[in-house]
LUMGU-269096 format. One line per 10 residues: number of its first residue (from 0); for each residue x, y, z of N, C-alpha, C. Coordinates in pm, whole numbers, plus 50000, padded with zeros to 5 digits. Example, Ala and Ser with C-alpha at 12.3 -4.5 7.8 and 13.67 -1.06 7.14 Angstrom:
<recs>
0> 51319/49431/50780/51230/49550/50780/51320/49670/50780; 51285/49775/50708/51367/49894/50714/51290/50003/50787
</recs>
This chain:
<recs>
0> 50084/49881/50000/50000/50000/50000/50088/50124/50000; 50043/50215/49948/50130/50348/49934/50084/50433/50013; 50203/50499/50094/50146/50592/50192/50160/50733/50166; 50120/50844/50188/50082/50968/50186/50210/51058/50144; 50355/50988/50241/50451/51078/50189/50538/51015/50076; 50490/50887/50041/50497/50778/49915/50472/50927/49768; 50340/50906/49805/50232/50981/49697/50264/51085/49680; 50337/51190/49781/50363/51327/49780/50481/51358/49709; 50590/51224/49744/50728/51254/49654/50734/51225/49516; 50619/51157/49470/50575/51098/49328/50541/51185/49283
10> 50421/51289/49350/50320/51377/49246/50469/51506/49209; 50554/51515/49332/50669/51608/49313/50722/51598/49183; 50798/51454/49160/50881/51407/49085/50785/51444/48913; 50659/51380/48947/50590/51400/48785/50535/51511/48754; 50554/51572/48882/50547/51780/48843/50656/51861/48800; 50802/51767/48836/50918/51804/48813/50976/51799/48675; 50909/51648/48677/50959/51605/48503/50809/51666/48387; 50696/51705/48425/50623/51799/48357/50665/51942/48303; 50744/52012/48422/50807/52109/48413/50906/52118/48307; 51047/52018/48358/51146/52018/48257/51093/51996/48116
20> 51007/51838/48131/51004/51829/47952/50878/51891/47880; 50847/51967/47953/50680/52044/47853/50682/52195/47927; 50753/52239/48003/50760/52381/48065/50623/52382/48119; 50584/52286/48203/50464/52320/48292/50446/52341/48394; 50419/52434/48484/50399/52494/48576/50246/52469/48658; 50257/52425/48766/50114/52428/48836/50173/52433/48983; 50057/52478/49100/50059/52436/49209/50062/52311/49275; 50007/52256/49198/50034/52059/49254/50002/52031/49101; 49988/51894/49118/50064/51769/49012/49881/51774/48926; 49791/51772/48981/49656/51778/48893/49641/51925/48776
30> 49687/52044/48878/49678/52150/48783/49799/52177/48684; 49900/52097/48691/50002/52083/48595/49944/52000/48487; 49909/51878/48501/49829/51823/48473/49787/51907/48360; 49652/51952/48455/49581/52029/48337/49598/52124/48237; 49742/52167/48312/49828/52282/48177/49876/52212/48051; 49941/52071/48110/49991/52054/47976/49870/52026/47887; 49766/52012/47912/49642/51920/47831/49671/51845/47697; 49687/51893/47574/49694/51861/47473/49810/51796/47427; 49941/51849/47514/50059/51808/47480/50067/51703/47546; 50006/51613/47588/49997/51486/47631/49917/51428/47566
40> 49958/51233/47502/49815/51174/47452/49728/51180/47551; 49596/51089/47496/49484/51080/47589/49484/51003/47684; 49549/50920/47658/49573/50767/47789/49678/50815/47833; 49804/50909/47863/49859/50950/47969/49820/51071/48033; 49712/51129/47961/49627/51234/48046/49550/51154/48143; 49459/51033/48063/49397/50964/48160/49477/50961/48259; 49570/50861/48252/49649/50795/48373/49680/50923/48432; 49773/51059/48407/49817/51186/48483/49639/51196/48587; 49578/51183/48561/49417/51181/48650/49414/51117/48737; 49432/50975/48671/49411/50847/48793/49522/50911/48942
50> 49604/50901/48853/49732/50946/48971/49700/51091/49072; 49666/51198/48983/49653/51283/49063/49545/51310/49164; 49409/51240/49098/49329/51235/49197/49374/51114/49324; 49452/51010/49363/49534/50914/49432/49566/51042/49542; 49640/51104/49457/49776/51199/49512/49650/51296/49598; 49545/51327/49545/49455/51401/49646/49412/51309/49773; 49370/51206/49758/49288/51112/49835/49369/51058/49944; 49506/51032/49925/49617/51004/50002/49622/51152/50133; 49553/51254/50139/49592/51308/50203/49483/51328/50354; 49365/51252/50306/49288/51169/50404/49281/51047/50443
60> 49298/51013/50536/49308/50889/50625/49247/50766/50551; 49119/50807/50562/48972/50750/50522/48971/50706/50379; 49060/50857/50316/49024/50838/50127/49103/50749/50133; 49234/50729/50153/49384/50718/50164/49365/50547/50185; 49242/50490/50234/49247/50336/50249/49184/50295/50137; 49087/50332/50081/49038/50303/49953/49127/50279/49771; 49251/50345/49807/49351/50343/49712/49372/50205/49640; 49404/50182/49561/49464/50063/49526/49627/50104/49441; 49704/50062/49526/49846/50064/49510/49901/50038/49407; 49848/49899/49305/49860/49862/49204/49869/49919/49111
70> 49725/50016/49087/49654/50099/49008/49734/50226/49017; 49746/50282/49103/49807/50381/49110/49997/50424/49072; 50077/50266/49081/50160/50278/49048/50237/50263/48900; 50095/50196/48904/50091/50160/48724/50082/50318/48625; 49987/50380/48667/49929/50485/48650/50105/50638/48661; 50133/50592/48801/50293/50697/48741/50355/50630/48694; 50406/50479/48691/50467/50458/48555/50467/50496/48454; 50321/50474/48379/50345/50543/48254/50356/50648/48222; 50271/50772/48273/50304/50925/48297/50485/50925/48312; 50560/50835/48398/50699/50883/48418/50734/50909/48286
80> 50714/50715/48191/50728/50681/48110/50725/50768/47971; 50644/50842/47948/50596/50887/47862/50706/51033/47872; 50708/51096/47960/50813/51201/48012/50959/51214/48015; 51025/51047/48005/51083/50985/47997/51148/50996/47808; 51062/50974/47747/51085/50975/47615/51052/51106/47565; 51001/51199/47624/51033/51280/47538/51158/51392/47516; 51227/51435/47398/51343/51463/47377/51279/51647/47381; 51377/51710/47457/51311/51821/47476/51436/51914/47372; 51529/51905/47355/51624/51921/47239/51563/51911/47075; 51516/51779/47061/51453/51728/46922/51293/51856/46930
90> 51219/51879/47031/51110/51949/47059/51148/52053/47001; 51195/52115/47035/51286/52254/47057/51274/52293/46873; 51394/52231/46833/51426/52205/46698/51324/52145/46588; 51213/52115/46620/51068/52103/46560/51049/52214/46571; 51023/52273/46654/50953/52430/46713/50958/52502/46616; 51110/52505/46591/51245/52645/46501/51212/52581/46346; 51196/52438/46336/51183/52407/46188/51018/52418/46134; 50944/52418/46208/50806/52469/46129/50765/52581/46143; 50842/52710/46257/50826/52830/46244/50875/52873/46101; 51043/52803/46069/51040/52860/45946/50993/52804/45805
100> 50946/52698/45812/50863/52638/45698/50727/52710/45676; 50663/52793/45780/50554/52866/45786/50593/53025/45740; 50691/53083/45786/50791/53152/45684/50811/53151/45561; 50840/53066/45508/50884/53019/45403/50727/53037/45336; 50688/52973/45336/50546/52939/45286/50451/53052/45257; 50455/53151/45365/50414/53298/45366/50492/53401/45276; 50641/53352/45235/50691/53438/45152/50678/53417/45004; 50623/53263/44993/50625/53194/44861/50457/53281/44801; 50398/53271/44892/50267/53295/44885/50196/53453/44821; 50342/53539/44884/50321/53630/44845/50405/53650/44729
110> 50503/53662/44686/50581/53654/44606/50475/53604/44428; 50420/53478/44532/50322/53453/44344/50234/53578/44335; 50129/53618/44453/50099/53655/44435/50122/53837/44382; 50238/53855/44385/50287/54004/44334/50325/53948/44178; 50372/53824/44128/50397/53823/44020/50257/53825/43941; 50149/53741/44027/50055/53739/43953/50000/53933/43922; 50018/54013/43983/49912/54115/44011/50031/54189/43888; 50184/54143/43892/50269/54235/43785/50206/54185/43602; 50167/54055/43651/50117/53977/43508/49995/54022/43494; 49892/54051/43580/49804/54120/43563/49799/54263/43491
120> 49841/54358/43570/49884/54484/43486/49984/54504/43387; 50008/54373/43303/50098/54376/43189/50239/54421/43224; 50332/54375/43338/50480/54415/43324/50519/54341/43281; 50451/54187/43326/50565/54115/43283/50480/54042/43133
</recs>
């Protein structure tokens, strides 16, 4: 069974590694959670849930026996897991390469379109 200061150094750790590899910021591990939203699939959002609501329930006695240990450790596994693989370097460098492909694309765009408007008024 997992106990309270079990749960507390976990929700730390997967608020820590939220932070580093997605720049997410929250007060505890559910509202980080909810920042990253999208930048997580759906089944490690799920699981980031399972866990964080755990990580709430652990902090009553009462909730805190109802847990299932299993479930819950399974549950930061994969969240670690998933945090784990992602390359925040390779991220980065996606970022910089479709900012300028969207660049690119915006200059192509206009460019026809001034040739078209010079072919229009007969320059060229």
């Amino acid at each position: 069974m997992l106990d309270q200061k079990d749960l507390e150094t976990k929700a730390r750790e997967m608020q820590r590694g939220l932070q580093t590899k997605l720049g997410v910021q929250g007060r505890d591990v559910s509202h980080a959670l909810a920042r990253a939203g999208r930048r997580l699939p759906a089944r490690v959002r799920r699981e980031g849930r399972v866990f964080a609501q755990a990580a709430f329930m652990a902090r009553n006695p009462k909730m805190a026996r109802r847990l299932e240990g299993a479930t819950v450790q399974s549950a930061y596994d994969r969240v670690m897991e998933h945090l784990a693989g992602i390359d925040v370097a390779e991220r980065r460098k996606d970022r910089w390469m479709g900012l300028a492909a969207n660049v690119a694309f915006n200059l192509m765009c206009v460019a026809v379109a001034f040739i078209t408007f010079l072919w229009w008024r007969g320059y060229v």
